[in-house]
C-alpha positions as a Python dict, from the first residue, in 0.01 Angstrom:
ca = {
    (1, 'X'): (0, 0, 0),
    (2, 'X'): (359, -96, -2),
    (3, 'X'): (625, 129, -223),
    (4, 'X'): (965, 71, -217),
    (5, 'X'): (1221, 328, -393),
    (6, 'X'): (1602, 305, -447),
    (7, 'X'): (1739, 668, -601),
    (8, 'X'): (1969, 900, -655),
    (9, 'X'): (1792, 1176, -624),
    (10, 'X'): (1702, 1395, -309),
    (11, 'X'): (1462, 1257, -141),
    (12, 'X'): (1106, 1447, -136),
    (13, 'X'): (951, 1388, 229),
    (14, 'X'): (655, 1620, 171),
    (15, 'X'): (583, 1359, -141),
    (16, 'X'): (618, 1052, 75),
    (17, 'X'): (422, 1159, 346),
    (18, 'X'): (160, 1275, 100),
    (19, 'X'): (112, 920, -5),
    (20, 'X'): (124, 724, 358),
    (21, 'X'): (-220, 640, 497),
    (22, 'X'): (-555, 576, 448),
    (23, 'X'): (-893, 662, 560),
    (24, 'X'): (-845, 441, 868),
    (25, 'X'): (-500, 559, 967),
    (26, 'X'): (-517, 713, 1268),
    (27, 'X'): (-127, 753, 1274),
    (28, 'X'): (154, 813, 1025),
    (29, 'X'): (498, 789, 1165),
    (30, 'X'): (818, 837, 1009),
    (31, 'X'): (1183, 813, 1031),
    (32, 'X'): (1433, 1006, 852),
    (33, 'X'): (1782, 882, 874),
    (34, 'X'): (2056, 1159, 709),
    (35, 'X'): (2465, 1207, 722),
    (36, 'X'): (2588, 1370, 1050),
    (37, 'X'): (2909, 1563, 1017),
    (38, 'X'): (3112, 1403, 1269),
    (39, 'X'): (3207, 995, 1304),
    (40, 'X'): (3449, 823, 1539),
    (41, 'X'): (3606, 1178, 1604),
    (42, 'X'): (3675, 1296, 1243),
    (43, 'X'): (3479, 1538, 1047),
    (44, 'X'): (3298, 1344, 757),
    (45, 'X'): (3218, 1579, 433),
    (46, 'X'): (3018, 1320, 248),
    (47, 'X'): (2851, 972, 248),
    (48, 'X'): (2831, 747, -36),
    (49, 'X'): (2630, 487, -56),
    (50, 'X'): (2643, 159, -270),
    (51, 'X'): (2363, -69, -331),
    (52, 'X'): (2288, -426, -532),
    (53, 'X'): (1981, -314, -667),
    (54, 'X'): (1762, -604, -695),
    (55, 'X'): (1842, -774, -411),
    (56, 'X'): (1787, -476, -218),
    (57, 'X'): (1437, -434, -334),
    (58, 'X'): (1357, -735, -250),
    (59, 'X'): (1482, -715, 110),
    (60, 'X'): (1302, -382, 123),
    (61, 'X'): (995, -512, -29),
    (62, 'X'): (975, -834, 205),
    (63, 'X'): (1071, -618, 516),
    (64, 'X'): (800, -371, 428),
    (65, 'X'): (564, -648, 367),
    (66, 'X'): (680, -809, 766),
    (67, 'X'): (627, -520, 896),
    (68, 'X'): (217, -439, 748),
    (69, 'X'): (147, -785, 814),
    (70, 'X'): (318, -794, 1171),
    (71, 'X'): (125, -445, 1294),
    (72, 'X'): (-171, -412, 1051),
    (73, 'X'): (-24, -125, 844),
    (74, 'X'): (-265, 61, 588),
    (75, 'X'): (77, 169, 422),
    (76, 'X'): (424, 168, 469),
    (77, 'X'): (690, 415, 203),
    (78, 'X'): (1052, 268, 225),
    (79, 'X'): (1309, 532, 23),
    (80, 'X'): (1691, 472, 16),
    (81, 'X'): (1910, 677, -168),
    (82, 'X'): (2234, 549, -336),
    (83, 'X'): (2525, 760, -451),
    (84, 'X'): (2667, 1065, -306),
    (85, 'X'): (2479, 1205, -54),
    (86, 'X'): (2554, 1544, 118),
    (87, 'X'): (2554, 1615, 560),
    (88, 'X'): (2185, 1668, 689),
    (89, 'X'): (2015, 1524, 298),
    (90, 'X'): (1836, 1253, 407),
    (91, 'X'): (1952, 960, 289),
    (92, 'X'): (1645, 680, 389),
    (93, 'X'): (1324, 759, 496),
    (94, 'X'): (1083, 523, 623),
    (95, 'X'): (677, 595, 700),
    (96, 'X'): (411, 379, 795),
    (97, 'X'): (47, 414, 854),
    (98, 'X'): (-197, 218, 1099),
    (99, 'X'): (-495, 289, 1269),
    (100, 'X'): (-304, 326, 1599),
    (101, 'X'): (74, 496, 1696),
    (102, 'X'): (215, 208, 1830),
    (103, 'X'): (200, 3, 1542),
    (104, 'X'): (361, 214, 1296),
    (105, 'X'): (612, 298, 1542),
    (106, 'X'): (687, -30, 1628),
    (107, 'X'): (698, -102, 1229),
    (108, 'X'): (905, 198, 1143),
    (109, 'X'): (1135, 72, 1419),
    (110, 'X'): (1169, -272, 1300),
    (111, 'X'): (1256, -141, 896),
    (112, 'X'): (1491, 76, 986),
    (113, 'X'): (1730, -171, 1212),
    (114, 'X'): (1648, -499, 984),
    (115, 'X'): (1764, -249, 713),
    (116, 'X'): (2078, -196, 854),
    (117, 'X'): (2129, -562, 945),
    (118, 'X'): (2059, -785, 627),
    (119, 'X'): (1980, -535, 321),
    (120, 'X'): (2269, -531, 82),
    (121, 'X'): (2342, -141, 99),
    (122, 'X'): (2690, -45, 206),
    (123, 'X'): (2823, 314, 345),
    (124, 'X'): (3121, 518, 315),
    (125, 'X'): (3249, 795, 522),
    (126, 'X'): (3457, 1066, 328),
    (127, 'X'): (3705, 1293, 540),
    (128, 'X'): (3959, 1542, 437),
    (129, 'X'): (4248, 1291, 523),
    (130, 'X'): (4039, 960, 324),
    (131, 'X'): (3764, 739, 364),
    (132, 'X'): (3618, 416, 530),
    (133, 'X'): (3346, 193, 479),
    (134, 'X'): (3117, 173, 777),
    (135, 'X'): (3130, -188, 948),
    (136, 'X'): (2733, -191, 985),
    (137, 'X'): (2712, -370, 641),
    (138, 'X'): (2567, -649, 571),
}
């Protein structure tokens, strides 16, 4: 089972984990990735993030799909938020399931830094004195 999700709500983890794995998973792994306070020595307040919708769920989908195919996942939950989002709310989280560790940590691995490669979601840093865009865009 693949499910990809693009919101701007919070996140529920408890949810998402919930739904990862099957009978034969011996492992569920997941990453969650969430605003630190601090970036190239200023204090950030805020991220926002901006996505092209469709073309990211595509990305995620066929990333998602790499990745089962690539280490035998039973299921793999990709969920990126868009919009504001607050210091320590996560803002993607990533879980997959397979019958051993390695695989969905390998998987997990692979999402999350294809993600920040080649899907079309773009970051900004908010400060007290402004903002910048983050150069790991696409």
């Amino acid at each position: 089972m693949i499910s990809i999700q693009l919101q701007q709500d919070p996140i529920d983890i408890n949810r998402a984990m919930a739904e990862t794995g099957t009978a034969s998973d011996g492992a569920v792994v997941s990453f969650i990735g969430r605003p630190r306070n601090t970036s190239r020595g200023k204090t950030v307040l805020y991220l926002e993030y901006e996505v092209y919708g469709e073309m990211a769920r595509r990305e995620l989908a066929r990333l998602a799909e790499e990745a089962s195919e690539k280490w035998s996942l039973g299921s793999c939950v990709v969920i990126h938020r868009y919009g504001r989002v607050d210091i320590g709310e996560p803002s993607i989280l990533i879980t997959a399931s397979s019958s051993h560790r390695d695989e969905a940590f390998q998987a997990v691995r692979y999402i999350i830094d294809t993600v920040k490669k080649k899907v079309p979601i773009w970051k900004k840093e908010y400060y007290s004195d402004g903002s910048s865009w983050m150069d790991e865009t696409p």
